[in-house]
ROFI-389754 format. One record per residue (C-alpha): residue in one letter; y, z, x. Coordinates in nm, 3 decimals. Example, Ala and Ser with C-alpha at 12.3 -4.5 7.8 and 13.67 -1.06 7.14 Angstrom:
<pts>
('A'; (-0.450; 0.780; 1.230)) ('S'; (-0.106; 0.714; 1.367)) 
</pts>
This chain:
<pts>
('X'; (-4.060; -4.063; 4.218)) ('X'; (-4.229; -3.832; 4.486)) ('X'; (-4.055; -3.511; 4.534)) ('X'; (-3.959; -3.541; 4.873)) ('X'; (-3.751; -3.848; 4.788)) ('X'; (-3.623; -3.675; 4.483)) ('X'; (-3.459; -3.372; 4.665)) ('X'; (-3.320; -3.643; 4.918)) ('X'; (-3.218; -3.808; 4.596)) ('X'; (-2.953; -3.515; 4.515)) ('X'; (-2.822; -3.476; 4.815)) ('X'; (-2.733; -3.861; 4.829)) ('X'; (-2.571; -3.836; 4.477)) ('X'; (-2.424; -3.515; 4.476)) ('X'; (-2.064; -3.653; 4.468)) ('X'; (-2.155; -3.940; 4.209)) ('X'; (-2.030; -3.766; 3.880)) ('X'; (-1.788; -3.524; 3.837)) ('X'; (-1.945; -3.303; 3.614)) ('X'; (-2.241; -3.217; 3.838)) ('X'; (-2.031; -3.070; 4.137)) ('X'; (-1.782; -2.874; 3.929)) ('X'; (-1.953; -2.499; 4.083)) ('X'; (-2.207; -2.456; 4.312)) ('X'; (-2.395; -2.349; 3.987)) ('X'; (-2.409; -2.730; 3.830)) ('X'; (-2.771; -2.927; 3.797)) ('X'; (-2.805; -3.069; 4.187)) ('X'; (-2.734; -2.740; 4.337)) ('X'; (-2.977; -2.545; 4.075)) ('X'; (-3.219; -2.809; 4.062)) ('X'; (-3.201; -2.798; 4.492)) ('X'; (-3.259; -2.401; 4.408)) ('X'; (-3.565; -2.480; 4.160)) ('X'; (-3.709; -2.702; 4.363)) ('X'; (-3.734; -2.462; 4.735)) ('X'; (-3.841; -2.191; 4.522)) ('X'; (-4.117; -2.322; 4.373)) ('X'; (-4.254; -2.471; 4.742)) ('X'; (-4.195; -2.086; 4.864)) ('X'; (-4.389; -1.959; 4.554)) ('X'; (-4.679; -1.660; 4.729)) ('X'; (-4.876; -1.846; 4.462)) ('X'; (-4.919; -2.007; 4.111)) ('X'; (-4.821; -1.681; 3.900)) ('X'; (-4.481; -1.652; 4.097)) ('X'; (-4.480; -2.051; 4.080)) ('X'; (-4.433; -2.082; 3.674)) ('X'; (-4.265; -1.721; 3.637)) ('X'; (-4.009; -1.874; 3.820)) ('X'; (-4.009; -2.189; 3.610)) ('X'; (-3.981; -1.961; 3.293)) ('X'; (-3.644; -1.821; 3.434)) ('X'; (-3.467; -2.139; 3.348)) ('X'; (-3.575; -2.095; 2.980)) ('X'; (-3.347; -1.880; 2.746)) ('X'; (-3.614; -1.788; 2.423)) ('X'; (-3.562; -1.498; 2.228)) ('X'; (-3.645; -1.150; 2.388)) ('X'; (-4.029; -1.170; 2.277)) ('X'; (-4.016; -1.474; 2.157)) ('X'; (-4.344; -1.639; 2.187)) ('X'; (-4.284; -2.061; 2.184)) ('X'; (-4.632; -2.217; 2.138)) ('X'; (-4.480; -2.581; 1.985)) ('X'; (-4.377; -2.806; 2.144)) ('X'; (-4.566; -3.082; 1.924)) ('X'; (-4.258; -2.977; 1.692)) ('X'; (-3.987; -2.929; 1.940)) ('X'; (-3.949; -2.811; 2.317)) ('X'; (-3.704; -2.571; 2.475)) ('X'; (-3.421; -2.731; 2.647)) ('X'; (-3.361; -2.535; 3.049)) ('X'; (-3.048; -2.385; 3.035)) ('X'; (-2.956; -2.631; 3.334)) ('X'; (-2.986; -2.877; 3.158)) ('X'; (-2.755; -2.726; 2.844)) ('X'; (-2.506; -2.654; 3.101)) ('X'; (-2.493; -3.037; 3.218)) ('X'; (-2.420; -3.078; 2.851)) ('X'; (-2.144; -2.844; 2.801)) ('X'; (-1.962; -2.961; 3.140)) ('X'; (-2.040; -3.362; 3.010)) ('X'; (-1.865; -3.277; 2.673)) ('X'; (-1.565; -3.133; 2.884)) ('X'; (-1.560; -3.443; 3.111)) ('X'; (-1.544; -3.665; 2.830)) ('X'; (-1.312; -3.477; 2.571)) ('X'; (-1.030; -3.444; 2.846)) ('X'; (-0.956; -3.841; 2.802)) ('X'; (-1.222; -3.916; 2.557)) ('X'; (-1.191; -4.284; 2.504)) ('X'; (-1.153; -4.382; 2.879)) ('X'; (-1.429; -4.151; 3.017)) ('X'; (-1.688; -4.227; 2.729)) ('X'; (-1.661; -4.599; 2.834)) ('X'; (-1.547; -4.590; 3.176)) ('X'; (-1.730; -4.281; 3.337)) ('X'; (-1.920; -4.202; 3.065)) ('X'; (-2.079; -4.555; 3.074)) ('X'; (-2.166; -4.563; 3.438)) ('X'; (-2.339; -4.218; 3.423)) ('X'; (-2.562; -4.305; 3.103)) ('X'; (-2.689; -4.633; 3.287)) ('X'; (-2.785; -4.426; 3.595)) ('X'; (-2.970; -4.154; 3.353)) ('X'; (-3.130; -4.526; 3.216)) ('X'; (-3.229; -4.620; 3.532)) ('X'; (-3.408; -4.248; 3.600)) ('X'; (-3.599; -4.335; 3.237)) ('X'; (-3.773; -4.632; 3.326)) ('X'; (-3.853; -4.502; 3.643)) ('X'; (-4.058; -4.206; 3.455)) ('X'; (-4.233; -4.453; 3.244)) ('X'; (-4.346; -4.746; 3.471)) ('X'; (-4.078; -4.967; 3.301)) ('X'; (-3.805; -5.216; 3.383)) ('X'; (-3.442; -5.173; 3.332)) ('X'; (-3.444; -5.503; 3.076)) ('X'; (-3.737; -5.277; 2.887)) ('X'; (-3.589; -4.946; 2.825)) ('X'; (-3.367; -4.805; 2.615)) ('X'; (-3.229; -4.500; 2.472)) ('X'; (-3.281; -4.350; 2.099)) ('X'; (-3.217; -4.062; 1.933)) ('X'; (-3.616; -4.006; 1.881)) ('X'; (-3.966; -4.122; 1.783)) ('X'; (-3.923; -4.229; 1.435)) ('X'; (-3.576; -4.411; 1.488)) ('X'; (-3.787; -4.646; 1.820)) ('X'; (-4.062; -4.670; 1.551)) ('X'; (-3.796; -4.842; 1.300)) ('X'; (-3.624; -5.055; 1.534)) ('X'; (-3.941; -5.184; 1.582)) ('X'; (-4.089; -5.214; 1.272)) ('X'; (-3.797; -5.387; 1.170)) ('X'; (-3.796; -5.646; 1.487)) ('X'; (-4.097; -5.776; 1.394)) ('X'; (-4.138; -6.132; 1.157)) ('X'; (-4.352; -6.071; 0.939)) ('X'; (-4.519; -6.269; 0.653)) ('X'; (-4.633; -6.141; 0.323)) ('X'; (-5.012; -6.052; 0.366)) ('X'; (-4.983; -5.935; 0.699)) ('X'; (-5.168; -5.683; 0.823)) ('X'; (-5.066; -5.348; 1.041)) ('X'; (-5.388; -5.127; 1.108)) ('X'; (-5.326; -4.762; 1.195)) ('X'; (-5.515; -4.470; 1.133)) ('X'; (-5.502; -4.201; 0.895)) ('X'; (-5.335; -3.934; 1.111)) ('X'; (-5.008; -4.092; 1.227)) ('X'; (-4.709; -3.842; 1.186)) ('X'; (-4.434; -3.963; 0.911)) ('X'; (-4.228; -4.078; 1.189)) ('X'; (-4.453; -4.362; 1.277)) ('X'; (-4.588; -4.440; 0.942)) ('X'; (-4.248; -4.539; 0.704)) ('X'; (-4.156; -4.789; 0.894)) ('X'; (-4.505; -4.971; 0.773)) ('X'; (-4.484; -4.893; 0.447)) ('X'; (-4.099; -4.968; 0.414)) ('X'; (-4.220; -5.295; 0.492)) ('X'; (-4.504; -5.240; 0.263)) ('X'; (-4.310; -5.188; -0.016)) ('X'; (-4.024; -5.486; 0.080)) ('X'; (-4.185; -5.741; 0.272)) ('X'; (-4.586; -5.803; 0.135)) ('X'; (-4.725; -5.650; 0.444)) ('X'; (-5.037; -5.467; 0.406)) ('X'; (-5.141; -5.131; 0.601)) ('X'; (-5.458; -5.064; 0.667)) ('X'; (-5.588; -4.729; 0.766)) ('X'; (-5.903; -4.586; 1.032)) ('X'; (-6.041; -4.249; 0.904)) ('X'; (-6.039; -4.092; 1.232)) ('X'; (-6.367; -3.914; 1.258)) ('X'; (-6.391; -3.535; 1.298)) ('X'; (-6.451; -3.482; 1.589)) ('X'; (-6.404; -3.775; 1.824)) ('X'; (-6.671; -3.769; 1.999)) ('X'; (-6.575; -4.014; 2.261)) ('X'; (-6.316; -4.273; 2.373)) ('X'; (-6.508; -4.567; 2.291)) ('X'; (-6.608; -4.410; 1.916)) ('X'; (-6.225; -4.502; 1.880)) ('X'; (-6.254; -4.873; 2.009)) ('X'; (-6.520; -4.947; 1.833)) ('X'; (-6.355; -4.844; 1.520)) ('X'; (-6.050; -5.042; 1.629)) ('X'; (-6.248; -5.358; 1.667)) ('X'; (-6.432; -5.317; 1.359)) ('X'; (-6.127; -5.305; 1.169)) ('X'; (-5.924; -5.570; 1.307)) ('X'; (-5.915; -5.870; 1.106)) ('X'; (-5.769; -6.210; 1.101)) ('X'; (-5.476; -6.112; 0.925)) ('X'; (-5.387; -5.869; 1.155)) ('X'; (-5.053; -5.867; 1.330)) ('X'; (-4.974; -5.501; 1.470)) ('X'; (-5.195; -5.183; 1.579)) ('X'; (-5.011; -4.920; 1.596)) ('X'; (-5.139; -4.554; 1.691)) ('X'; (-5.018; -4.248; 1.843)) ('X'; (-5.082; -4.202; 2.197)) ('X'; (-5.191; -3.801; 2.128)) ('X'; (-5.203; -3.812; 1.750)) ('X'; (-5.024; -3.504; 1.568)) ('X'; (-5.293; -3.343; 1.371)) ('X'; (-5.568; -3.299; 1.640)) ('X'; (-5.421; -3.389; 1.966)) ('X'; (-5.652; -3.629; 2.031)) ('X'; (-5.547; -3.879; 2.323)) ('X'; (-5.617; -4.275; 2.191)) ('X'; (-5.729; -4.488; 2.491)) ('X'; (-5.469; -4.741; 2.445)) ('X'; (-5.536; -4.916; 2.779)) ('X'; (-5.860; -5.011; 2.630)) ('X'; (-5.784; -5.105; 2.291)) ('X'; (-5.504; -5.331; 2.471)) ('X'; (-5.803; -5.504; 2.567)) ('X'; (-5.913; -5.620; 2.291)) ('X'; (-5.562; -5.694; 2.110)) ('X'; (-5.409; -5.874; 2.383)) ('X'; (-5.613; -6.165; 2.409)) ('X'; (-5.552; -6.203; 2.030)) ('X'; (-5.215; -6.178; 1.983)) ('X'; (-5.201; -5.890; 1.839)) ('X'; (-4.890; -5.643; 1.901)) ('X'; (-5.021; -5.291; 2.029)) ('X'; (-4.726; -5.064; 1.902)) ('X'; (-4.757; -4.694; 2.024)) ('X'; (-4.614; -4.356; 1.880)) ('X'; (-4.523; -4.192; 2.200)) ('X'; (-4.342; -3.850; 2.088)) ('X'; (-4.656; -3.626; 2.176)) ('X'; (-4.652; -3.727; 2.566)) ('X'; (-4.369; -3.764; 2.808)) ('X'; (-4.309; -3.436; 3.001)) ('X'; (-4.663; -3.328; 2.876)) ('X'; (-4.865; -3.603; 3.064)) ('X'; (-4.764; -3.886; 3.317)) ('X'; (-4.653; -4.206; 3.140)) ('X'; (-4.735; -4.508; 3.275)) ('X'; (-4.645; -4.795; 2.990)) ('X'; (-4.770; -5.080; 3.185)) ('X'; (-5.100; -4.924; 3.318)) ('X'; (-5.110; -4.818; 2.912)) ('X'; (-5.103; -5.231; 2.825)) ('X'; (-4.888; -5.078; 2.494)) ('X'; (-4.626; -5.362; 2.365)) ('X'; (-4.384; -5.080; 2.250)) ('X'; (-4.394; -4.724; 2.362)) ('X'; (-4.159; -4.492; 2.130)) ('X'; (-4.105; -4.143; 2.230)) ('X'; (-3.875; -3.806; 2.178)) ('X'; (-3.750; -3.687; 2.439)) ('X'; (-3.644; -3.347; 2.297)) ('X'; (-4.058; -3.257; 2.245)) ('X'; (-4.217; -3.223; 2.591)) ('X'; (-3.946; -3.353; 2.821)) ('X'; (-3.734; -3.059; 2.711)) ('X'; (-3.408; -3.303; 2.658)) ('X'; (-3.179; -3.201; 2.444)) ('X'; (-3.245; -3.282; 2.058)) ('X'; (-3.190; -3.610; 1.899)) ('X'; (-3.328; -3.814; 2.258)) ('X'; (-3.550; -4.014; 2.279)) ('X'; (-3.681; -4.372; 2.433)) ('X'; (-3.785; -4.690; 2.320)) ('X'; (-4.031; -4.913; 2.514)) ('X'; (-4.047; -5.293; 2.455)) ('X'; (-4.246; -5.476; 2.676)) ('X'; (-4.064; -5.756; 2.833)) ('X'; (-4.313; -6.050; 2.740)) ('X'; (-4.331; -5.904; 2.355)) ('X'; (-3.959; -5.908; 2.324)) ('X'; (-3.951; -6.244; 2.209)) ('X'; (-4.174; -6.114; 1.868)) ('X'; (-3.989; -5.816; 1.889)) ('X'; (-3.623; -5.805; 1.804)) ('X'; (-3.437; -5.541; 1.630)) ('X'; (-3.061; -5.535; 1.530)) ('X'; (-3.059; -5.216; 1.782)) ('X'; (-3.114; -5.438; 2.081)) ('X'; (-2.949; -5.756; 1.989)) ('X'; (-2.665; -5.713; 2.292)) ('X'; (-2.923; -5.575; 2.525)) ('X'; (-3.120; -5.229; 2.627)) ('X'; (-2.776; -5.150; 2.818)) ('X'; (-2.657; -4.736; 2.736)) ('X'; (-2.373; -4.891; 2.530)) ('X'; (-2.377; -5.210; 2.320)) ('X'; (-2.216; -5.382; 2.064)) ('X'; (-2.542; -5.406; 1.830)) ('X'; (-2.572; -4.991; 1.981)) ('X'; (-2.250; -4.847; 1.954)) ('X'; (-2.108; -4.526; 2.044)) ('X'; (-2.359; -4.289; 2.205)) ('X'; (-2.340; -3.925; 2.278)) ('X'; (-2.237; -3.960; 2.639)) ('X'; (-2.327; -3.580; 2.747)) ('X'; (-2.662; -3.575; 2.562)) ('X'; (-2.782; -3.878; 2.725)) ('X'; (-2.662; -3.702; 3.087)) ('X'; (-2.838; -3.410; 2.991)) ('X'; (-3.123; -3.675; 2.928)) ('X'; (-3.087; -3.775; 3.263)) ('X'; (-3.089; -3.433; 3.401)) ('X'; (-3.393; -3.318; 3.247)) ('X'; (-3.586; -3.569; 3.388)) ('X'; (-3.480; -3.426; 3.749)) ('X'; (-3.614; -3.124; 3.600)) ('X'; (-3.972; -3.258; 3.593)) ('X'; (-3.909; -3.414; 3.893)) ('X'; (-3.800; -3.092; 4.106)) ('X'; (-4.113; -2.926; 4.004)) ('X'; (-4.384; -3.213; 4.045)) ('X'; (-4.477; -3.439; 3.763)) ('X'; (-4.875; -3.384; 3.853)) ('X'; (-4.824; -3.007; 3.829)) ('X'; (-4.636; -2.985; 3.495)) ('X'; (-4.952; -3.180; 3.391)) ('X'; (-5.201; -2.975; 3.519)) ('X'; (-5.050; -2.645; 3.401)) ('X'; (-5.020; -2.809; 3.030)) ('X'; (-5.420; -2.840; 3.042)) ('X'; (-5.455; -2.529; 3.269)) ('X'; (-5.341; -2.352; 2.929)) ('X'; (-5.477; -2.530; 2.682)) ('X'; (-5.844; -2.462; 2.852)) ('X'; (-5.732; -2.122; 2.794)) ('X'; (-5.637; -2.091; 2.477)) ('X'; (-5.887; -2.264; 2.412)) ('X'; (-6.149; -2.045; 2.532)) ('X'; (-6.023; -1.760; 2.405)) ('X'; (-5.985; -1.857; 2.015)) ('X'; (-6.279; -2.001; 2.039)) ('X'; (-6.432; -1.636; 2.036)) ('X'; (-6.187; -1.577; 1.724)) ('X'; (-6.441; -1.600; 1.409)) ('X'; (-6.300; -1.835; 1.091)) ('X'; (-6.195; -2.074; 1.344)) ('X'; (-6.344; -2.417; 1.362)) ('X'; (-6.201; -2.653; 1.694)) ('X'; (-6.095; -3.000; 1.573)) ('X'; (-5.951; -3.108; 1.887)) ('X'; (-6.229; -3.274; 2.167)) ('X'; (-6.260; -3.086; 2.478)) ('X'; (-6.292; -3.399; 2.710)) ('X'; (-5.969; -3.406; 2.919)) ('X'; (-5.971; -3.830; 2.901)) ('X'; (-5.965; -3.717; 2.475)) ('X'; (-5.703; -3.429; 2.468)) ('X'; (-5.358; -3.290; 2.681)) ('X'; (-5.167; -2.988; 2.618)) ('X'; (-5.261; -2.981; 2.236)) ('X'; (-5.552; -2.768; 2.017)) ('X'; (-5.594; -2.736; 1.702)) ('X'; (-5.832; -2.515; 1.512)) ('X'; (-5.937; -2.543; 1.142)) ('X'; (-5.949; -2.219; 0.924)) ('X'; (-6.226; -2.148; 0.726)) ('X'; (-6.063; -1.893; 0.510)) ('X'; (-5.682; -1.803; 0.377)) ('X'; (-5.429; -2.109; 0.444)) ('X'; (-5.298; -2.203; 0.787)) ('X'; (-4.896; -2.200; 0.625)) ('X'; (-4.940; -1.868; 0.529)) ('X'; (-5.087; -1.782; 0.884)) ('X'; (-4.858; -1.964; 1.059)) ('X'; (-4.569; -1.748; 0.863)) ('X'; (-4.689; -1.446; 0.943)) ('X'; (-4.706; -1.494; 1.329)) ('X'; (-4.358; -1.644; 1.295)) ('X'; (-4.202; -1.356; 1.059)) ('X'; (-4.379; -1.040; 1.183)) ('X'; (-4.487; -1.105; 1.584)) ('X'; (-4.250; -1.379; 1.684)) ('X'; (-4.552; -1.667; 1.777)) ('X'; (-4.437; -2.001; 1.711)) ('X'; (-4.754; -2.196; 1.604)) ('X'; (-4.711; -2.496; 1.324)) ('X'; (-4.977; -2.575; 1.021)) ('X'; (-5.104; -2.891; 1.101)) ('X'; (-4.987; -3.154; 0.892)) ('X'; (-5.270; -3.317; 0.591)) ('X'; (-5.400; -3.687; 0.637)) ('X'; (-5.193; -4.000; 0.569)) ('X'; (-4.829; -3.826; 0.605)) ('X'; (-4.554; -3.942; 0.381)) ('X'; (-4.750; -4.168; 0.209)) ('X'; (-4.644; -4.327; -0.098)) ('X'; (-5.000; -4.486; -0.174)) ('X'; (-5.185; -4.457; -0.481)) ('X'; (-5.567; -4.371; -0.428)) ('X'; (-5.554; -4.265; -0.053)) ('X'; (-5.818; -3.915; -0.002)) ('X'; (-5.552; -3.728; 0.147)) ('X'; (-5.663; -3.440; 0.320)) ('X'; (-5.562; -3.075; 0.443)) ('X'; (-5.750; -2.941; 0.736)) ('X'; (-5.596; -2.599; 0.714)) ('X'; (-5.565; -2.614; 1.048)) ('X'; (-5.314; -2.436; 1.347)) ('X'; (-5.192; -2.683; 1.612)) ('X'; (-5.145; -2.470; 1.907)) ('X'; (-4.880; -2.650; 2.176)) ('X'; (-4.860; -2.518; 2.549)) ('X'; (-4.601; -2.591; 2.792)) ('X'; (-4.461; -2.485; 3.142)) ('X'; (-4.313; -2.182; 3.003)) ('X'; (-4.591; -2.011; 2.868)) ('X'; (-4.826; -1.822; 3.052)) ('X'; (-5.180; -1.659; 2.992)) ('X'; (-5.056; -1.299; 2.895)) ('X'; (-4.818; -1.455; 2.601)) ('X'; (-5.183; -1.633; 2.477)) ('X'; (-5.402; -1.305; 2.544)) ('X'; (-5.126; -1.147; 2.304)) ('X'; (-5.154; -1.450; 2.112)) ('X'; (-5.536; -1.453; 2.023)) ('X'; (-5.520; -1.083; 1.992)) ('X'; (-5.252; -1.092; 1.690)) ('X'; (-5.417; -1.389; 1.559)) ('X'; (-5.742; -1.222; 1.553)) ('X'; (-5.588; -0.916; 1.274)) ('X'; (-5.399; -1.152; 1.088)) ('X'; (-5.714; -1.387; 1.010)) ('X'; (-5.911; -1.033; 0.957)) ('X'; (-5.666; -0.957; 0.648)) ('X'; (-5.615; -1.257; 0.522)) 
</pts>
């Protein structure tokens, strides 16, 4: 959705639901606010210093993970708040009634942000529980094969071996290579591992460890023409880069919301591409990909409108430009710890390879311990990079444990919160 047609968007639905013309302080008016300012920004410091206003962190507070989870605008809390109010006056009758309406028009904003159809989109409370749905979908037979590789977060990797462990299916893993050195390194793999056996790939679109970007459009090349279902792990990208699941060629896109998109926590979406849903089938979407179903049930109607709210948000300040300032400060960062010594990068530079993550291997002391420190003493929210093949309840796997910091930026951080950043980091690696 362009922004001009967004801001005549608001003022077309500014009557639609009660709870977002309460005060002249409620989402359409602010987000009105949000966007003129930013178009009568002197420049791009003023631009995202304005942004950060609508952010409520900590006095000092330095939030560099949003891998983990984002912040949620305090817009975007307030639509919440006044949703919960709307509903609990008359709670059964405005959860189905109002409530209903309102979630399928925060539905309808969703596919629009991901290049989907309204028959192909549907809410979840995050990554993992898409992943599962599914997972679980899918008929397999004993001896089939999922390949995935050996950095997929926990979220995306139980579902496989639940169905491991219960079903026959067999999982078999690509040691990503460190470092990528280029997207078709990662096809090739792909292709070299496929076999006849195989049913699913299923990879991260920005895996968790490195933040490398998998080029899905053209491994859905390759597993298209065979049959074979390409199931992606989405959490790492909506609100961080444009989505486009068709462009993408993905069979399912799962995704949290409440990482980059800045949603409130426990949202996410599913993907299921219409022409897969016939392999694809879970319990979850029996009665349809509707806000409220029978096989759904009950959802949190103001979470779900805060949903829908946050992706005006991104909207009112310009899809493209959230994107560019996510790399703007990655480049950054990264520049700058790359002058910190004991710090390896395991994360490719190429922007077609990488988004708004980095992360940076340790050669001495342990990246928890590191991490705590920065949390504890300065207030810098980094995260210790999770070790190879998450979760995993397989015998004779080489796990492994970069000892590595996974560095997240977002539209609220700016370069004088990473100068301070690098600088702290800097005399806490010195002592350790």
């Amino acid at each position: 959705m362009e922004r001009r047609n967004f801001l005549r968007s608001l003022s077309a639905g500014a009557g639609a639901a009660p709870f977002l013309h309460a005060t002249p302080q409620e989402p359409s008016d602010r987000l009105r606010r949000l966007s003129a300012d930013i178009e009568a920004a002197a420049g791009p410091a003023q631009l995202w210093s304005r942004v950060r206003e609508e952010f409520d962190f900590n006095p000092g507070l330095i939030h560099l993970n949003c891998g983990s989870l984002g912040a949620t605008p305090r817009l975007v809390i307030d639509a919440v708040a006044n949703a919960m109010r709307e509903v609990e006056g008359n709670p059964a009758f405005r959860t189905f009634s109002w409530g209903g309406a309102e979630m399928e028009k925060a539905r309808t904003k969703a596919a629009a942000f991901m290049g989907a159809d309204m028959d192909e989109i549907a809410f979840t409370r995050n990554t993992t529980e898409g992943m599962n749905a599914v997972a679980e979908g899918i008929d397999f037979e004993p001896g089939d094969q999922v390949l995935t590789t050996n950095h997929e977060h926990g979220g995306g990797m139980a579902c496989w071996q639940h169905l491991r462990k219960h079903r026959g299916i067999e999982v078999v893993y690509i040691t990503m290579p460190q470092p990528v050195r280029s997207r078709q390194q990662i096809v090739d793999l792909v292709r070299e591992h496929i076999g006849p056996r195989t049913r699913v790939c299923s990879f991260s679109h920005i895996e968790t460890i490195t933040g490398v970007q998998m080029p899905l459009a053209e491994i859905s090349a390759i597993t298209r023409p065979h049959g074979i279902l390409l199931v992606c792990d989405g959490a790492q990208v909506p609100g961080m880069l444009a989505v486009d699941v068709k462009a993408l060629g993905v069979d399912t896109y799962a995704s949290s919301s409440h990482k980059w998109m800045l949603a409130p926590k426990e949202t996410g979406l599913l993907y299921v591409r219409k022409e897969a849903q016939e392999r694809i089938h879970p319990i979850l979407l029996h009665s349809g990909y509707g806000s409220y179903t029978a096989s759904g049930g009950t959802r949190s109607v103001a979470r779900i409108l805060g949903h829908g709210v946050t992706f005006d948000f991104h909207e009112a300040i310009g899809r493209d430009r959230v994107e560019a300032r996510c790399r703007e400060l990655i480049a950054y960062l990264r520049d700058r710890l790359e002058e910190v010594p004991g710090l390896r990068p395991m994360t490719p530079a190429a922007a077609d390879l990488t988004g708004g993550i980095a992360t940076f291997a340790l050669e001495k002391g342990s990246s928890s311990d590191v991490v705590a420190r920065m949390r504890q003493e300065h207030q810098i929210i980094l995260k210790a990079a999770q070790s190879t093949y998450a979760y995993s309840e397989e015998d004779g796997l080489p796990r492994q444990n970069y000892n590595a910091i996974r560095f997240s930026t977002h539209i609220f951080n700016d370069e004088a919160e990473l100068d301070h950043t690098v600088g702290i980091l800097r005399r806490v690696l010195a002592e350790s």
